[in-house]
FIVO-799798 format. One record per residue (C-alpha): residue number from 1; residue in one letter; chain; x, y, z. Coordinates in steps of 0.5 Angstrom, whole numbers. Layout:
BEGIN
 seq type mol     x     y     z
 NUM    a   A     X     Y     Z
...
This chain:
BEGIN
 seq type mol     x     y     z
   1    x   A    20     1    83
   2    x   A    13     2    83
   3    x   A    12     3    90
   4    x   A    18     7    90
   5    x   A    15    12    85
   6    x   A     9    12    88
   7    x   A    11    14    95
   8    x   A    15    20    92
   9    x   A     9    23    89
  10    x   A     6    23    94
  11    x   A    12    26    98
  12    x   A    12    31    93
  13    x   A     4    32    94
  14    x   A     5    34   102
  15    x   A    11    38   101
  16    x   A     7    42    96
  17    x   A     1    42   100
  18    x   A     5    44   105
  19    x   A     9    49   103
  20    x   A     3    52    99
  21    x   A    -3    51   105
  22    x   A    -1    50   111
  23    x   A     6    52   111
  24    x   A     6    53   120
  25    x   A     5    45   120
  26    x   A    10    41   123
  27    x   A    10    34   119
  28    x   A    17    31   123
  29    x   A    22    28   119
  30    x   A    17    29   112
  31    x   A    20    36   113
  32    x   A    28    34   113
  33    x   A    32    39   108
  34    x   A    35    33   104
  35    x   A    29    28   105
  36    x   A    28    31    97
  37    x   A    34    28    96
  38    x   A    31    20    96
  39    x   A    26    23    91
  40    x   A    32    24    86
  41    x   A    35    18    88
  42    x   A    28    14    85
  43    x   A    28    18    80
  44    x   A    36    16    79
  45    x   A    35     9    79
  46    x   A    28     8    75
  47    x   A    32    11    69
  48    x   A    38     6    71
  49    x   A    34    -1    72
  50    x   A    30     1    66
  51    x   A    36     1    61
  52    x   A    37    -5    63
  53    x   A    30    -8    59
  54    x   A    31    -4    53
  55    x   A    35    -8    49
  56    x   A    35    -3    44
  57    x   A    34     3    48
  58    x   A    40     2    53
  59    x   A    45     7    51
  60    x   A    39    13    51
  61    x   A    37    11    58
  62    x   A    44    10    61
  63    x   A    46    17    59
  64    x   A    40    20    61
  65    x   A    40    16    68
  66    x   A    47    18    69
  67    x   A    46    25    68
  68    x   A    40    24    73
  69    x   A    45    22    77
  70    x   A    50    27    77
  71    x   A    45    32    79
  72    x   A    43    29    84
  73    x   A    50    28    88
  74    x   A    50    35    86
  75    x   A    44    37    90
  76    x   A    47    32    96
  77    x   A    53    36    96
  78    x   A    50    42    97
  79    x   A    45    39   102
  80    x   A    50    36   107
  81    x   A    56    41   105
  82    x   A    53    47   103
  83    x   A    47    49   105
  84    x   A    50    54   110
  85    x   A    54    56   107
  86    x   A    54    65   106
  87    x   A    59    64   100
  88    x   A    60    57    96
  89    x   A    65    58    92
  90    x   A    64    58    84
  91    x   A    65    53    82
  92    x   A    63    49    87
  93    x   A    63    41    87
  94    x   A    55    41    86
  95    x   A    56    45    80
  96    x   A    60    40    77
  97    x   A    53    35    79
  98    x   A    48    40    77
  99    x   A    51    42    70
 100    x   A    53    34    68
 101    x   A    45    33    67
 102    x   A    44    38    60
 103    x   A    51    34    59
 104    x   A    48    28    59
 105    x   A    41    27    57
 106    x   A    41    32    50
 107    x   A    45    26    46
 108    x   A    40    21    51
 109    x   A    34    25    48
 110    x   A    38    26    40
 111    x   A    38    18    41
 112    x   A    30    17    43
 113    x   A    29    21    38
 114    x   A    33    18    31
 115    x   A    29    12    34
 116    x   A    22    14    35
 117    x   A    22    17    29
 118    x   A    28    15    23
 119    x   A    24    17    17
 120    x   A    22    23    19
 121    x   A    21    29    14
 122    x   A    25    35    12
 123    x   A    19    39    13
 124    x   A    18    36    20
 125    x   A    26    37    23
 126    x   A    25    44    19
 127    x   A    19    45    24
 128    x   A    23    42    30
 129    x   A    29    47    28
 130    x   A    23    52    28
 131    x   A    20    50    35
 132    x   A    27    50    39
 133    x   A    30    57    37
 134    x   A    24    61    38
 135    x   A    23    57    45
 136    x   A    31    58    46
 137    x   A    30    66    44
 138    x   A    24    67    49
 139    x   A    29    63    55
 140    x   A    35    67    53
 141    x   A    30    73    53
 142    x   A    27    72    60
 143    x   A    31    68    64
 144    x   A    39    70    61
 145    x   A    37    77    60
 146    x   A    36    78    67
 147    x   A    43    73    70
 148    x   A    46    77    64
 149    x   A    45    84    67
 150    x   A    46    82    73
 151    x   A    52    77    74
 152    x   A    59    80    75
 153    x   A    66    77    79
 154    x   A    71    73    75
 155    x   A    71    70    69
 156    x   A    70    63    71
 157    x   A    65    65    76
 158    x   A    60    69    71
 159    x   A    61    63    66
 160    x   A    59    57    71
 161    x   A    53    62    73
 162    x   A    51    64    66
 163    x   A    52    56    64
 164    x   A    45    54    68
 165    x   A    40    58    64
 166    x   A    43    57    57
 167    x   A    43    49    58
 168    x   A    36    50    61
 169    x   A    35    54    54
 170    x   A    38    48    50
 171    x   A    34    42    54
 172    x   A    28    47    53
 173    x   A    29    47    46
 174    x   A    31    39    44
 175    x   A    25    38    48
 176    x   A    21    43    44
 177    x   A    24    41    37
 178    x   A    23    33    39
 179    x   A    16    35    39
 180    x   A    15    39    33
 181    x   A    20    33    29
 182    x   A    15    27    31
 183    x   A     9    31    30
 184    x   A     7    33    36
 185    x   A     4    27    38
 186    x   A     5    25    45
 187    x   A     4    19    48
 188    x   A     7    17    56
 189    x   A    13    17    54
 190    x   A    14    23    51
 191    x   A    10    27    54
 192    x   A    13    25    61
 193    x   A    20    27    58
 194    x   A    16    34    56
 195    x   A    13    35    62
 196    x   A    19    34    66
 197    x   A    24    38    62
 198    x   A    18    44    62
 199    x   A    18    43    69
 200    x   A    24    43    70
 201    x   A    26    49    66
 202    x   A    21    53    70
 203    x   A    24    52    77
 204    x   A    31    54    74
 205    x   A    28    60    72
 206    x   A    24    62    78
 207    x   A    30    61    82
 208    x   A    35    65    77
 209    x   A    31    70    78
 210    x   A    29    69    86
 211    x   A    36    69    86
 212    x   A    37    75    83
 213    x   A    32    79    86
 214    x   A    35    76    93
 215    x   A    28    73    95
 216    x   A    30    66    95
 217    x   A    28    61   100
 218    x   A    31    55   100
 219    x   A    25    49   100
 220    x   A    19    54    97
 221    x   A    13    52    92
 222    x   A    17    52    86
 223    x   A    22    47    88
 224    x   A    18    42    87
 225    x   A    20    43    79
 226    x   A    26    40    80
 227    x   A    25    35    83
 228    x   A    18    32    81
 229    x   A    20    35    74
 230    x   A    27    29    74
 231    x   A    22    24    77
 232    x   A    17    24    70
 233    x   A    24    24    67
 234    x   A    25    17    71
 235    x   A    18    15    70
 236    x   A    18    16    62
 237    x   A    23    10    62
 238    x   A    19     5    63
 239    x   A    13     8    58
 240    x   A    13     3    52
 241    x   A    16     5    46
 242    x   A    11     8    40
 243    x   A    15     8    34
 244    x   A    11    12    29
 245    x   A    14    16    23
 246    x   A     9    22    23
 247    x   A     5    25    17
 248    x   A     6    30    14
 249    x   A     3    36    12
 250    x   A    -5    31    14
 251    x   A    -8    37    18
 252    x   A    -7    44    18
 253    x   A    -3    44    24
 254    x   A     3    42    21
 255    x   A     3    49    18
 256    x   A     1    53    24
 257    x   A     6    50    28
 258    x   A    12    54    24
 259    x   A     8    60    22
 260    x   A     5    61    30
 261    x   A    13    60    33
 262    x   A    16    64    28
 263    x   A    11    70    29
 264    x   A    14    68    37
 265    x   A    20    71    34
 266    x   A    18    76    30
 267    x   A    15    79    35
 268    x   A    22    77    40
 269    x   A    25    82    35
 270    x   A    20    87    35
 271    x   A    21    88    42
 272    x   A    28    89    42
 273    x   A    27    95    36
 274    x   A    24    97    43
 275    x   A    27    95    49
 276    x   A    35    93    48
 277    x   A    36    85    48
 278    x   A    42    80    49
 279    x   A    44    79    42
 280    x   A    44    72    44
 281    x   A    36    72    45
 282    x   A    36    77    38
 283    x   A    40    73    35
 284    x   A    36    67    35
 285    x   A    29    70    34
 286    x   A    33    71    28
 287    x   A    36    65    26
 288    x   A    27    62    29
 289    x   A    25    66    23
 290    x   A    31    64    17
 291    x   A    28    57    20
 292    x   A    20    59    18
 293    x   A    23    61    11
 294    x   A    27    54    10
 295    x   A    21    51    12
 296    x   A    16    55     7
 297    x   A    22    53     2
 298    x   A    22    45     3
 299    x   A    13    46     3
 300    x   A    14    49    -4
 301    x   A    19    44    -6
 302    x   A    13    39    -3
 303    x   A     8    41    -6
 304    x   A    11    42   -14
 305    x   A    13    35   -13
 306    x   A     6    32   -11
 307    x   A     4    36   -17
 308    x   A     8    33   -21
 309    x   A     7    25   -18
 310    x   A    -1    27   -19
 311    x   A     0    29   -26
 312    x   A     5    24   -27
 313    x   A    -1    19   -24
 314    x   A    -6    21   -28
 315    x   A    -4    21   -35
 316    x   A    -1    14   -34
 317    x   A    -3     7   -33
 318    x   A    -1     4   -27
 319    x   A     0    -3   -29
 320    x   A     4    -3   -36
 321    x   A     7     4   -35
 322    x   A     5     7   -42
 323    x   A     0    12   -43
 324    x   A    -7    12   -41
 325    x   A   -14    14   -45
 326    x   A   -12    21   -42
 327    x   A    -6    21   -44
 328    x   A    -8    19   -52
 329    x   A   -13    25   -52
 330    x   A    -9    30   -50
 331    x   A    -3    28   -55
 332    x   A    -8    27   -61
 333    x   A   -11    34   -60
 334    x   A    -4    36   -60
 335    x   A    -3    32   -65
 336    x   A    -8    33   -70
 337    x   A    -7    41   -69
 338    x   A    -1    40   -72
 339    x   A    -2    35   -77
 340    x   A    -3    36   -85
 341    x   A    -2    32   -91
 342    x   A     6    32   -91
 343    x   A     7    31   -85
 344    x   A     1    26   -83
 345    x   A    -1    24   -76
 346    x   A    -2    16   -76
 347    x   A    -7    13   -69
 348    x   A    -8     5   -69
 349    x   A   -13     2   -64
 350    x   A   -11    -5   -63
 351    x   A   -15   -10   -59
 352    x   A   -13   -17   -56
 353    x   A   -15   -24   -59
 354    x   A   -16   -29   -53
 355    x   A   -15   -25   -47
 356    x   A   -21   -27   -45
 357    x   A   -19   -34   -45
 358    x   A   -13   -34   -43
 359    x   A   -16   -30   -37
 360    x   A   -20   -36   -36
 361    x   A   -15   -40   -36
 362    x   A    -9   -38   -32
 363    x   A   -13   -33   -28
 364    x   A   -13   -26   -27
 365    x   A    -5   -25   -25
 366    x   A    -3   -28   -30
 367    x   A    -7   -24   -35
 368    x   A    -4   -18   -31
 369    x   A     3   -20   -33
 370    x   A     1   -21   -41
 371    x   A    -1   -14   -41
 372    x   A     6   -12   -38
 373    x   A     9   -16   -43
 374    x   A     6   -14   -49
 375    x   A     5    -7   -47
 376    x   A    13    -8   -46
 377    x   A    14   -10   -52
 378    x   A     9    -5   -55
 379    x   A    12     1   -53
 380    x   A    19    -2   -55
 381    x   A    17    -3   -62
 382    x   A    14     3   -63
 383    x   A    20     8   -59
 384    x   A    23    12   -63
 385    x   A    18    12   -68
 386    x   A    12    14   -63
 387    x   A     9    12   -57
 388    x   A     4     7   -54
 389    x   A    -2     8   -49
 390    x   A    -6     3   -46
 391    x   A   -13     4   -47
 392    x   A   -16     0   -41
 393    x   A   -17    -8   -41
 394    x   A   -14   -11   -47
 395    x   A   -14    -5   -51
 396    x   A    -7    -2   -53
 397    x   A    -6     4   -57
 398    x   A    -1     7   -62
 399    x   A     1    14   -64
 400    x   A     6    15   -69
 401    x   A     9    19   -76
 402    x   A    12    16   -81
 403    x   A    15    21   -85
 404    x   A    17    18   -92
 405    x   A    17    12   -89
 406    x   A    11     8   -91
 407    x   A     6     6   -85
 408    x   A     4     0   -87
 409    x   A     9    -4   -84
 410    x   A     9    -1   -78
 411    x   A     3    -3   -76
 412    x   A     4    -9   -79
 413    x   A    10   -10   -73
 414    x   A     6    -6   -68
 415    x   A     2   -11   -68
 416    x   A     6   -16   -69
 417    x   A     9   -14   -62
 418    x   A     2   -15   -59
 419    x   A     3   -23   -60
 420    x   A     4   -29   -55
 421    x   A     3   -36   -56
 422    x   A     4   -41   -51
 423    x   A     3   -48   -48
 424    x   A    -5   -48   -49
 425    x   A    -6   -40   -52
 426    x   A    -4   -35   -57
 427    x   A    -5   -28   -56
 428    x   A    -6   -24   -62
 429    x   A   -10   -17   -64
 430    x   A   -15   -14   -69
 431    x   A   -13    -7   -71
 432    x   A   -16     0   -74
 433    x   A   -12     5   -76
 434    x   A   -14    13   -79
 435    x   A   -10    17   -82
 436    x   A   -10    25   -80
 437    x   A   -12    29   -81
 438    x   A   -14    26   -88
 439    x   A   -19    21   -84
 440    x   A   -21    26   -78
 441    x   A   -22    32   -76
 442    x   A   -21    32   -69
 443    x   A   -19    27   -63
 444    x   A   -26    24   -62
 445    x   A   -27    23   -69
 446    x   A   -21    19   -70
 447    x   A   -22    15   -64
 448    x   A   -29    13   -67
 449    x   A   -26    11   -74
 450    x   A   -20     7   -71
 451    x   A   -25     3   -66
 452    x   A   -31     2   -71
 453    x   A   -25    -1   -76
 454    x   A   -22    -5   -71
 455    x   A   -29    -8   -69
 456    x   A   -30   -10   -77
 457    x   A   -24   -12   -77
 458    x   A   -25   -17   -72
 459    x   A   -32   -20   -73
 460    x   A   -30   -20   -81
 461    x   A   -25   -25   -80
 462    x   A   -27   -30   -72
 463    x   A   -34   -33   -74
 464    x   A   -32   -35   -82
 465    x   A   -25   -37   -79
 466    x   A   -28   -41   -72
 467    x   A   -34   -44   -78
 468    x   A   -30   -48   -82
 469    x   A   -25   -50   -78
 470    x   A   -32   -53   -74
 471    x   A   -35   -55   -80
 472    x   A   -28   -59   -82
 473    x   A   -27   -63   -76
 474    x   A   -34   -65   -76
 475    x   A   -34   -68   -82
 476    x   A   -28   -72   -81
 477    x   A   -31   -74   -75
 478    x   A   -37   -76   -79
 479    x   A   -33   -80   -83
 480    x   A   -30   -84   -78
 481    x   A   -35   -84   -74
 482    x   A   -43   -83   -76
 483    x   A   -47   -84   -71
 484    x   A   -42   -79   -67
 485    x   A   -46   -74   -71
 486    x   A   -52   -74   -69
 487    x   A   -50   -75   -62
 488    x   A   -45   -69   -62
 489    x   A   -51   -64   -65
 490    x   A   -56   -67   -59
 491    x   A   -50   -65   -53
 492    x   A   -50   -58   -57
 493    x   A   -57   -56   -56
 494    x   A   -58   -59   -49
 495    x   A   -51   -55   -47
 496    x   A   -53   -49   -51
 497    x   A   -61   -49   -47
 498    x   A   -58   -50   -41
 499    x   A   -52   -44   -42
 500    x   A   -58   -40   -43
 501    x   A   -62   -41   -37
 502    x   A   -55   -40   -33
 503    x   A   -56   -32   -36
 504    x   A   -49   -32   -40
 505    x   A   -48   -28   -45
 506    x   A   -48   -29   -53
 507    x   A   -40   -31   -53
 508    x   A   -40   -35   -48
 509    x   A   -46   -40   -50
 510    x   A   -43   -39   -56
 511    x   A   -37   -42   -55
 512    x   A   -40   -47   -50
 513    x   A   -44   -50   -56
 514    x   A   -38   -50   -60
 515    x   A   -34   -54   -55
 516    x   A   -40   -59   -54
 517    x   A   -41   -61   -62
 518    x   A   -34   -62   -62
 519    x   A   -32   -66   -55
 520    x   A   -32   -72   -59
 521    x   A   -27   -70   -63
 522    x   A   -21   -73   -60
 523    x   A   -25   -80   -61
 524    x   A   -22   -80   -68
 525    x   A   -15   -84   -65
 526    x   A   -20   -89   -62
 527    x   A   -21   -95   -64
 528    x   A   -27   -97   -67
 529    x   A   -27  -104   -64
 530    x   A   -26  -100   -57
 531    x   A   -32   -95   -59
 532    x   A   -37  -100   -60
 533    x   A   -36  -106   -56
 534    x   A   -42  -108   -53
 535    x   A   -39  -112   -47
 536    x   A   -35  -107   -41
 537    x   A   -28  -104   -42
 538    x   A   -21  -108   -40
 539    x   A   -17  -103   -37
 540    x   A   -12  -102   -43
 541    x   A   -18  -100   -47
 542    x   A   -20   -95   -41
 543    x   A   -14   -92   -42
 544    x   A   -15   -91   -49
 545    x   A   -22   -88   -49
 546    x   A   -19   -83   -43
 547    x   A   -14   -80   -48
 548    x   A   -19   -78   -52
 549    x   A   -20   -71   -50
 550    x   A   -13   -70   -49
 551    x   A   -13   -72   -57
 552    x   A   -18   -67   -58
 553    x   A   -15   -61   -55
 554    x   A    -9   -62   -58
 555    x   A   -14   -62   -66
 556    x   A   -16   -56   -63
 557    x   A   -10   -52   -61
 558    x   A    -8   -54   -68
 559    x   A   -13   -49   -71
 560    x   A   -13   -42   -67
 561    x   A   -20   -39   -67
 562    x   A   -21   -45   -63
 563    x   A   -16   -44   -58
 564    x   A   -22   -42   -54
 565    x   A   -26   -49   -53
 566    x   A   -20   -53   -52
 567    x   A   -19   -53   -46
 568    x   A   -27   -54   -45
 569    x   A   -26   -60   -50
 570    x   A   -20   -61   -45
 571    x   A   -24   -62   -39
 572    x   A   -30   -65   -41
 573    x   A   -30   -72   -37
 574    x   A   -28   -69   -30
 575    x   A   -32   -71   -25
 576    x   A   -35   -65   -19
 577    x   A   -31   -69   -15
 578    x   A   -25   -70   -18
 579    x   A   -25   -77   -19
 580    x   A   -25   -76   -27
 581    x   A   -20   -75   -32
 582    x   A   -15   -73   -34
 583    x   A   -13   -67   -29
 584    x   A   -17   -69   -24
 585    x   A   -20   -63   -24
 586    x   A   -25   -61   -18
 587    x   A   -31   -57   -17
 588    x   A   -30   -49   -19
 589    x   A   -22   -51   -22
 590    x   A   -27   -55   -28
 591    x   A   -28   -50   -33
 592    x   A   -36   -47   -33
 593    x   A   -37   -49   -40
 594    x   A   -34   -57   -38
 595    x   A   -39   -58   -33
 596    x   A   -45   -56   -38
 597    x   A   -41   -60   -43
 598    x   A   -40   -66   -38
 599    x   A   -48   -66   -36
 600    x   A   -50   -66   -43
 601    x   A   -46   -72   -46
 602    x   A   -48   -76   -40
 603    x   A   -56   -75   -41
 604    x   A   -55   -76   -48
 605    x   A   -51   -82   -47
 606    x   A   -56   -85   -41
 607    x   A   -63   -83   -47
 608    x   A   -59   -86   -53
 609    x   A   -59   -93   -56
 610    x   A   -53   -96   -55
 611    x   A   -49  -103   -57
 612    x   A   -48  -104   -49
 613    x   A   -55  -101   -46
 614    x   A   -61   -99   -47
 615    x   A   -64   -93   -46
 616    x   A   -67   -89   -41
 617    x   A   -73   -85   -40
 618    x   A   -72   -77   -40
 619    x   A   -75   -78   -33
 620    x   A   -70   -83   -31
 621    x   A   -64   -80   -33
 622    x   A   -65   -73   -30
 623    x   A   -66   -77   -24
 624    x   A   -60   -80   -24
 625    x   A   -56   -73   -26
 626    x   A   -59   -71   -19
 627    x   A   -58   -77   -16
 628    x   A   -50   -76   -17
 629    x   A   -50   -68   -17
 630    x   A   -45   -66   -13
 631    x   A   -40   -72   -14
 632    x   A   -39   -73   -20
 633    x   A   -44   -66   -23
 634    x   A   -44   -60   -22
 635    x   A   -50   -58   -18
 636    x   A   -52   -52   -20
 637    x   A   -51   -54   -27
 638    x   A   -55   -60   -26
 639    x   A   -61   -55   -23
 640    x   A   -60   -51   -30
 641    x   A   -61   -57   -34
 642    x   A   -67   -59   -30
 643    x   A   -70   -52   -32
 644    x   A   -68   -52   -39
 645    x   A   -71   -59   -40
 646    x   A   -77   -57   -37
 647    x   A   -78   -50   -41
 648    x   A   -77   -54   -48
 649    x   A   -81   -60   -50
 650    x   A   -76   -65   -51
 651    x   A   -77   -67   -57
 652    x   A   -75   -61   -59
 653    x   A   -69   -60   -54
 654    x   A   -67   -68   -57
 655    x   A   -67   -70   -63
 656    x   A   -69   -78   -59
 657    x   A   -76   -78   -55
């Protein structure tokens, strides 16, 4: 199909040349009257074969094949059976040829299109509408005016002759349109299609006037229109498909298209005014103009809608659904103008306990979906008394009137509704709340108060409440156990000097002293006998001890503001490898904090006079932690304890020299 195609082309380049530079020259049979009809035929034919490749794309092409087809019998009736013939009749036999061509290809054109674009704008097919009744209206200026003025005889006959240039306009405007409603973005394919029906529709109108004029001549330059017009058609069929839905209204273009064809128009209108027109040509310049107003019309209906996404988007947070920080102000602006003492305007800050360490935990998706529950769960506590806001990270935001009923409980169940508890977490909140106008003058004033008693709020009640609850344990296990004690406060400051080198912040080392004063804690449910056998383990008491952290964790959940260190506590015995327990957790999966816990535990452990070994030096034992860094310890961590021993004296860091 390749090399056929290629020697049409370059049969249509010597006859054009031919016809154009040296018409005296005799080129032979490259000359015959109906060697042209070959040309037509490849072009026939490339549509047809290549239907039958296109699973998706077969009816289109057979449709357009066909009407290339018909054609071209057409034009071989008329080279074989016509050609001298001084009166064919009207219609004749290649009449039925020539007109199966706009039969055929607009619904094989229509199909491409629904395909090459099927989600395409109203915008976009408002401009393709545009595009093709201006086109339309300039053809039916041009080419159907002048048939039109001079075309006479029978009815049948004046209406086969009118046929041509209006199904030349038709052809002309589909393509015209197609192009508009895909975007102008031509590839090959399309714009072989354009190309093709262009050339096409300029050789039908050069020969209707010709014609009409009486100067045709049968094989001149413009001819080649026909034919080399039908063969990018056929070549069209074989480009690759490019579905695409185009942008709309990205560039400026988008704009002009509809505005520069409607001007066309404008302008076909005004010349009528001038000179008479058809009524077909007026009535389309006409209709090209209705279509630029229903464009306009679409772009306004656009435009507000956008606006009203944007402004939508912009007050509201993306991941709950509530409404953001800038939502919250401009409500209580509006709500502190209209507030007064009878009728006050109650705002409450809320801020989440345990985020953070459920974040850690159970990582930043889960985290995500917790906000969306208890955002979900705020808003339909708060619906119909007030609204809800999503202030940013863990902070929510209530605003609301109580009227005659008293505030208090309402705050009370808001913030009830920002509560989780599960396995291994609970999620509570701290809050502040101001009363306005009462309290603040303006949104600024009330924001600061309610923050400023939220934060009061919350550092009132954790330290106390996490101190005694460490202070309990440790004296319970104190009791149990004493030399655990001393032992447990020596692991706290090596984990608290080595969190400091590793440039955490406050609560961090915070919480990791806390999880290593208190790692033991599980050791309560060991035996004593077990603790302190001087010989090995056997495997029934190793299983013992490998229970203790998982003991410990569960002392720890019972108390919630230490909810933070359990899974420290948890996971302290895991191995960098994955070889400890009870998880066998491996490498970054080991909390931070359970790593630092774990290095510290073995060193004191390995300086320690114990029943079963002797103790160390501090030089043997750090070596012996690098020794084993990256299998059973973290080695990062490993280095930051090496610097954090080397920058205190030891004895000031342990409590042993």
């Amino acid at each position: 199909m390749r090399c056929a195609v290629l020697v049409a082309v370059a049969w249509l380049v010597v006859h054009e040349l031919h016809v154009v530079l040296a018409p005296g020259l005799d080129l032979g049979f490259l000359e015959h009257r109906g060697i042209h009809v070959a040309v037509l035929l490849v072009a026939a034919s490339s549509c047809l074969l290549a239907s039958l490749r296109r699973d998706t794309e077969r009816l289109p092409w057979i449709l357009i094949g066909l009407g290339l087809a018909g054609w071209t019998a057409g034009e071989a009736v008329y080279v074989t059976v016509m050609w001298d013939d001084t009166s064919p009749p009207i219609p004749s036999p290649a009449d039925y040829g020539y007109l199966l061509l706009p039969a055929l290809l607009l619904p094989g054109l229509w199909l491409l299109l629904r395909r090459r674009a099927a989600a395409v704008s109203r915008t976009l097919w408002a401009d393709g509408v545009t595009v093709g009744l201006a086109v339309s209206s300039v053809s039916a200026a041009l080419v159907f005016q002048t048939l039109y003025t001079h075309v006479s005889g029978d009815p049948v006959g004046v209406g086969v002759a009118l046929a041509y240039p209006l199904s030349d306009m038709v052809m002309l405007a589909a393509i015209a349109g197609s192009l508009a409603g895909i975007g102008w973005r031509l590839d090959r394919r399309w714009g072989l299609l354009a190309g093709g029906i262009v050339a096409f529709w300029l050789a039908d109108s050069l020969y209707a006037i010709s014609a009409v004029a009486g100067t045709y001549n049968a094989g001149g330059w413009f001819d080649i229109g026909w034919w080399g017009g039908l063969l990018a058609i056929g070549v069209a069929a074989w480009q690759p498909n490019r579905n695409h839905v185009p942008a709309d209204g990205q560039t400026i273009r988008f704009i002009l298209v509809p505005l520069g064809f409607g001007l066309i128009g404008l302008g076909l209108l005004v010349y009528a005014a001038i000179e008479p027109l058809n009524a077909l040509a007026v009535s389309l310049a006409a209709l090209s103009l209705a279509a630029v107003m229903v464009r306009l019309l679409l772009t306004f209906k656009a435009y507000v809608a956008m606006i009203g996404q944007s402004r939508g988007e912009a007050l509201t947070d993306a991941l709950t659904g509530l409404g953001n920080r800038r939502a919250l102000t401009d409500a209580l602006t509006r709500g502190v103008a209209a507030a007064d003492d009878a009728d006050p305007l109650v705002l409450i800050l809320f801020d989440l306990d345990g985020f953070k360490h459920y974040n850690d935990c159970f990582g930043h998706p889960a985290g995500d979906a917790l906000l969306e529950r208890l955002g979900g769960a705020l808003s339909q506590y708060i619906d119909g008394r007030g609204d809800a806001y999503r202030m940013g990270g863990d902070e929510f935001c209530v605003l609301f009137r109580p009227g005659p009923q008293v505030a208090e409980p309402i705050i009370r169940g808001a913030a009830a509704a920002l509560t989780e508890r599960g396995e291994g977490f609970h999620i509570g909140c701290s809050y502040g709340s101001v009363v306005l106008p009462r309290e603040a003058a303006d949104a600024a004033e009330a924001l600061l108060a309610a923050d400023q008693r939220m934060y009061a709020q919350k550092h009132s009640r954790r330290a106390p409440v996490e101190s005694q609850s460490k202070n309990v344990l440790l004296q319970a296990l104190a009791e149990r156990h004493p030399d655990l004690g001393a032992h447990a406060d020596g692991v706290a400051q090596l984990v608290e000097a080595t969190a400091t080198v590793l440039g955490l912040d406050s609560d961090d080392v915070k919480r990791f002293r806390l999880a290593a004063e208190l790692h033991d804690i599980g050791k309560i449910g060991i035996p004593e006998s077990i603790l302190c056998k001087p010989g090995p383990l056997d495997a029934a008491e190793w299983e013992f001890i490998r229970r203790h952290t998982v003991i410990g964790e569960r002392i720890l959940l019972a108390a919630p503001a230490l909810e933070g260190v359990a899974q420290l506590v948890r996971s302290s015995h895991e191995r960098w490898d994955g070889g400890g327990y009870p998880d066998a957790l491996e490498g970054q999966d080991i909390p931070l904090g359970s790593r630092v816990v774990a290095i510290a535990d073995a060193f004191d452990a390995m300086t320690a006079d114990r029943p079963y070994s002797q103790p160390r030096s501090i030089a043997d034992a750090l070596a012996e932690l690098r020794r084993c860094a990256g299998s059973q310890f973290d080695p990062v961590a490993v280095e930051a304890f090496h610097e954090a021993c080397a920058a205190h004296h030891p004895a000031a860091v342990l409590r042993r020299s």
